[in-house]
Every structure is written in C-alpha cells, then in structure tokens.
KOLVOBA-60562 format. One line per field, with one value per residue (C-alpha): residue number from 0; residue in one letter; x, y, z. Coordinates in nm, 3 decimals, always signed. Layout:
N
k NUM, ...
r a, ...
east X, ...
north Y, ...
up Z, ...
//
This chain:
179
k 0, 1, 2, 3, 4, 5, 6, 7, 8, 9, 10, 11, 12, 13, 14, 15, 16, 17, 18, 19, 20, 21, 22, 23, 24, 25, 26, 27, 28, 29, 30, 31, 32, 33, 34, 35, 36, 37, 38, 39, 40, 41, 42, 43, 44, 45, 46, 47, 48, 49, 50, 51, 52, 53, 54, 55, 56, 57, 58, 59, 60, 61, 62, 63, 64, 65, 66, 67, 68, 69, 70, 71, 72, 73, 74, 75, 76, 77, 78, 79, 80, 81, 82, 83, 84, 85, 86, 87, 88, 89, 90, 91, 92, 93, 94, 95, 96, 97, 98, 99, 100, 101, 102, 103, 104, 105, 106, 107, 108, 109, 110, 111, 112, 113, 114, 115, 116, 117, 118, 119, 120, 121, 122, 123, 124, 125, 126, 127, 128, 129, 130, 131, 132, 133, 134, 135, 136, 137, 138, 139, 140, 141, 142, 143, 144, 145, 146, 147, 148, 149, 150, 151, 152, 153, 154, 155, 156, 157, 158, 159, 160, 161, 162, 163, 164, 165, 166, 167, 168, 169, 170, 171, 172, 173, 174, 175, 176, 177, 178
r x, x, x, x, x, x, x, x, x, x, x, x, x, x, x, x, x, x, x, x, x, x, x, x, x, x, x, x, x, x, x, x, x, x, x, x, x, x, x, x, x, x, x, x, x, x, x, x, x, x, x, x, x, x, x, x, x, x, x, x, x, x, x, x, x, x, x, x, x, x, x, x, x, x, x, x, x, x, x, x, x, x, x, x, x, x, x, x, x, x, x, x, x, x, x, x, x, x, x, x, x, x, x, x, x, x, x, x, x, x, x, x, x, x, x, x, x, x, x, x, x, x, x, x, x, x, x, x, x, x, x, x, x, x, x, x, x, x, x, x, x, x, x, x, x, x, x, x, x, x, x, x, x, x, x, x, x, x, x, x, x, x, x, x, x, x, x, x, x, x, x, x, x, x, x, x, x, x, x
east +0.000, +0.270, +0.444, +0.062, +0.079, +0.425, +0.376, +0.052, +0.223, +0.499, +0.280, +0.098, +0.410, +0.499, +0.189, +0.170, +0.548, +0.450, +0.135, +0.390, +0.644, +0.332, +0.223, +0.535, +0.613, +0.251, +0.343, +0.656, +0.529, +0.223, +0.495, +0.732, +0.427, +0.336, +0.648, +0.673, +0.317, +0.412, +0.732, +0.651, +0.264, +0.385, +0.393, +0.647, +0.743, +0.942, +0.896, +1.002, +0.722, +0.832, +1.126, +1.173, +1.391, +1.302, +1.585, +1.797, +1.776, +1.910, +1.629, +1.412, +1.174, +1.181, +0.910, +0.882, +0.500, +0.323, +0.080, +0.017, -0.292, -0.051, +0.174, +0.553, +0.753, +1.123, +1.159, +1.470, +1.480, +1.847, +2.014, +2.256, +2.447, +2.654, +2.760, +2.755, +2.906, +2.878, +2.897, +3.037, +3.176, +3.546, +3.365, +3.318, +3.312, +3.255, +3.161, +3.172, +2.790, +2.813, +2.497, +2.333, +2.103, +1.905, +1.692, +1.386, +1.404, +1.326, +1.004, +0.889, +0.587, +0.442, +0.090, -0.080, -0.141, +0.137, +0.461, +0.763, +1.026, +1.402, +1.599, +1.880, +1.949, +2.119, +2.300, +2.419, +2.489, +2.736, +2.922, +2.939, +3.221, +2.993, +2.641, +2.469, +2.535, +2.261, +2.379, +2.442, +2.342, +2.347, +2.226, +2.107, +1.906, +1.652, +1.709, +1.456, +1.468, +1.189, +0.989, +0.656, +0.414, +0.444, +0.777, +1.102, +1.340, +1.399, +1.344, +1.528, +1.458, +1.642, +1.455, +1.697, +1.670, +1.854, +1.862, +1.761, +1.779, +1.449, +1.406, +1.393, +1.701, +1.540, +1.698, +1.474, +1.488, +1.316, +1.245, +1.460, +1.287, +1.390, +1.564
north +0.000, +0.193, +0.162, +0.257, +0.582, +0.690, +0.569, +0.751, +1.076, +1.080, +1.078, +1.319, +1.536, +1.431, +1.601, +1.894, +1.960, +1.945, +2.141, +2.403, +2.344, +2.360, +2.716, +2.886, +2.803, +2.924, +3.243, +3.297, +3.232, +3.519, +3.713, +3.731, +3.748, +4.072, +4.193, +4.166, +4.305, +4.599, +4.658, +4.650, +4.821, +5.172, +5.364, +5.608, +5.795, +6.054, +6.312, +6.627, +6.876, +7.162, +7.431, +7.736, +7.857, +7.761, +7.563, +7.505, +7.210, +7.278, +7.552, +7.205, +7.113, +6.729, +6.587, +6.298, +6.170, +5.894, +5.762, +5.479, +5.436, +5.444, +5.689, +5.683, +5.753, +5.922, +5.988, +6.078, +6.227, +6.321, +6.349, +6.088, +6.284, +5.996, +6.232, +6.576, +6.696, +7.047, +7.079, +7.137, +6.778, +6.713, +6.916, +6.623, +6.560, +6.198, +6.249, +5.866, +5.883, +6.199, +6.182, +6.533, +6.598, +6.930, +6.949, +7.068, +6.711, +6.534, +6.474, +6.332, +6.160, +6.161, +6.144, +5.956, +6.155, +6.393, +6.579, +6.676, +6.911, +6.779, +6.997, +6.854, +7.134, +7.290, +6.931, +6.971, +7.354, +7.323, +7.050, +7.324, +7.514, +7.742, +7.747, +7.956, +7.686, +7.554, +7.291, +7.003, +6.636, +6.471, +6.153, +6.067, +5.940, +6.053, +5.815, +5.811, +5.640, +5.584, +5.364, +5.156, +5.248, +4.942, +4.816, +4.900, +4.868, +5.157, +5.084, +5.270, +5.303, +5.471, +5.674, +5.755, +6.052, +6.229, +6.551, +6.506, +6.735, +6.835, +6.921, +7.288, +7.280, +7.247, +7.082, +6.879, +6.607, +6.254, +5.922, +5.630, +5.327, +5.099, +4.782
up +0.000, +0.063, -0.281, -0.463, -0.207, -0.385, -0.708, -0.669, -0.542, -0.848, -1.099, -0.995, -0.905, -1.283, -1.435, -1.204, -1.357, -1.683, -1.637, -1.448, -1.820, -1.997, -1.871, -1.827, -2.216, -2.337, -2.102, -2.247, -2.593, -2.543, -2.432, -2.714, -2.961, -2.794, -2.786, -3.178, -3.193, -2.992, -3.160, -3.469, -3.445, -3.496, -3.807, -3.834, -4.102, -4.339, -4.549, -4.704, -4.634, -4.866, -4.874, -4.714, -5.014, -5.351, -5.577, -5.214, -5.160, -4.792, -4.747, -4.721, -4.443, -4.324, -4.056, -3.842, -3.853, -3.640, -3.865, -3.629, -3.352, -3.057, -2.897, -2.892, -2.629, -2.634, -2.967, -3.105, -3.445, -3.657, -4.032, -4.093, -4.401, -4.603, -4.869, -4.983, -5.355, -5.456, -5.858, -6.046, -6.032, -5.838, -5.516, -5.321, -4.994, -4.855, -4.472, -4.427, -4.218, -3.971, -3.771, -3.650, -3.398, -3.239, -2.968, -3.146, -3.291, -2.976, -2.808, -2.498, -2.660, -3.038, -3.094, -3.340, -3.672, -3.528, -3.670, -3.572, -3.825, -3.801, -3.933, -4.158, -4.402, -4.137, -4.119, -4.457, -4.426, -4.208, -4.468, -4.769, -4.894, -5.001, -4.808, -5.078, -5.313, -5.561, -5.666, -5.386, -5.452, -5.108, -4.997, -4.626, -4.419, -4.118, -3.820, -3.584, -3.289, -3.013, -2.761, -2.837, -2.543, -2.297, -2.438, -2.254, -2.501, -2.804, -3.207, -3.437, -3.849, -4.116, -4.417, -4.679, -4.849, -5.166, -5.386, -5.764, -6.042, -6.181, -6.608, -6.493, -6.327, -5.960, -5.704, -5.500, -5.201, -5.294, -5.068, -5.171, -5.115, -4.853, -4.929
//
C-alpha cells in the first residue's frame, strides 16, 4: 500500500510539472508574440514637407510623422548625411555617415497623426564650402529612434533621403525606397 501511495504521489508530481512546463512556455510564448506586436505596431514615417527657399535644396523642411494608432515615447529624431558633392563635379566631400542631432528634434511623446520638423538642411549647411550653393546632390538618411508604449526597449529606423535634379534645373529632395 505503501508503494501505490508513492507511485501515486509521483505521478501526480509528474503532471503537475509538466502542467507548471506547460504554462510557463505558453506564457513565455504570449509574451514574445506581444512583444513583436508591440514593436513593430507603430507607423512612423518621413517626409520632405516643402522648402523654405526655392531651388535650395538645404532651405528644405523634413518631418517625423506617427501615422500609427498608438503613442511613442522618447523619440529621437536626426540626419545621418553619407555624402555631400557640390557641382560642379570634383567638389566632393565623402563624410563617411556623420549623424546630426538638435533638440527641437526630440520629443517626450508623439501622438498619433502627429509631426515633428528635423531639421537637416542645417546638417548639410554646415558641410558646404559654399552654403549659398545651388547645386548640392546629397544623400542621407533621417534616423529616428523611439519607444513603443508598454515596451522597454527603443526601435530605431532609417529613411533615406537624396537631392535630384528636376528638367527645370530644380533641385529637389526625394524618398529612396527601402531595401
């Protein structure tokens, strides 16, 4: 009787530890899922929103948007310049990625359908010979980094971003797609 009392009292230790395995894998599981979920729920974006000077193309305006349902926390926005030529061609200058940041390019929290300006003509200004230049091709990109609400940990993306010549002899910034 003795030996049916243990034998009785390991199994059922052995399926209250695998009921314990059991939950602590679904719980982990749930919890990675909803880490991806949260991580990669918001929608942020780039864009050039205009110029400030006409045919400058470092007069341009560049904005952060949240065009996701959630808030983000800590954001971080800056210009990662890769390179800058002034033309006539042999006026290059290969920065080899200087990253710029300002203050009015952070924010505490970003609303959904909400922008922020970054400013990375001034970026770029300060890389010219000659800042009243109009004719720069440049190539960069607007890192952004920031904190899904409920998430501890920070995500960062990269927009890249470059000058083109227009048929009237405009200079003007244009989204490279992402690879």
């Amino acid at each position: 009787m003795q030996d049916s009392q243990s034998a009785g009292k390991q199994r059922l230790i052995r399926g209250l530890t695998r009921t314990i395995k059991w939950l602590v894998g679904m719980s982990l599981v749930a919890l990675i899922v909803a880490g991806f979920v949260l991580t990669n729920l918001p929608k942020i974006s780039a864009e050039v929103s205009g110029s400030l000077r006409s045919n400058d193309p470092t007069g341009a305006v560049f904005s952060v948007s949240n065009e996701g349902s959630r808030p983000v926390y800590d954001v971080n926005a800056g210009c990662e310049i890769i390179r800058v030529d002034e033309l006539p061609p042999g006026n290059r200058h290969f920065l080899g990625s200087t990253t710029f940041y300002f203050p009015e390019s952070r924010a505490e929290i970003l609303l959904p359908r909400h922008k922020m300006t970054v400013p990375c003509g001034r970026a770029i200004a300060t890389k010219l010979d000659n800042v009243e230049a109009s004719e720069v091709y440049t190539q960069m990109f607007i890192v952004v980094t920031y904190k899904p609400k409920g998430l501890w940990w920070h995500k960062s993306e990269k927009f890249p971003m470059e000058t083109e010549k227009t048929e009237n002899g405009t200079w003007i910034w244009k989204s490279i797609p992402k690879d």
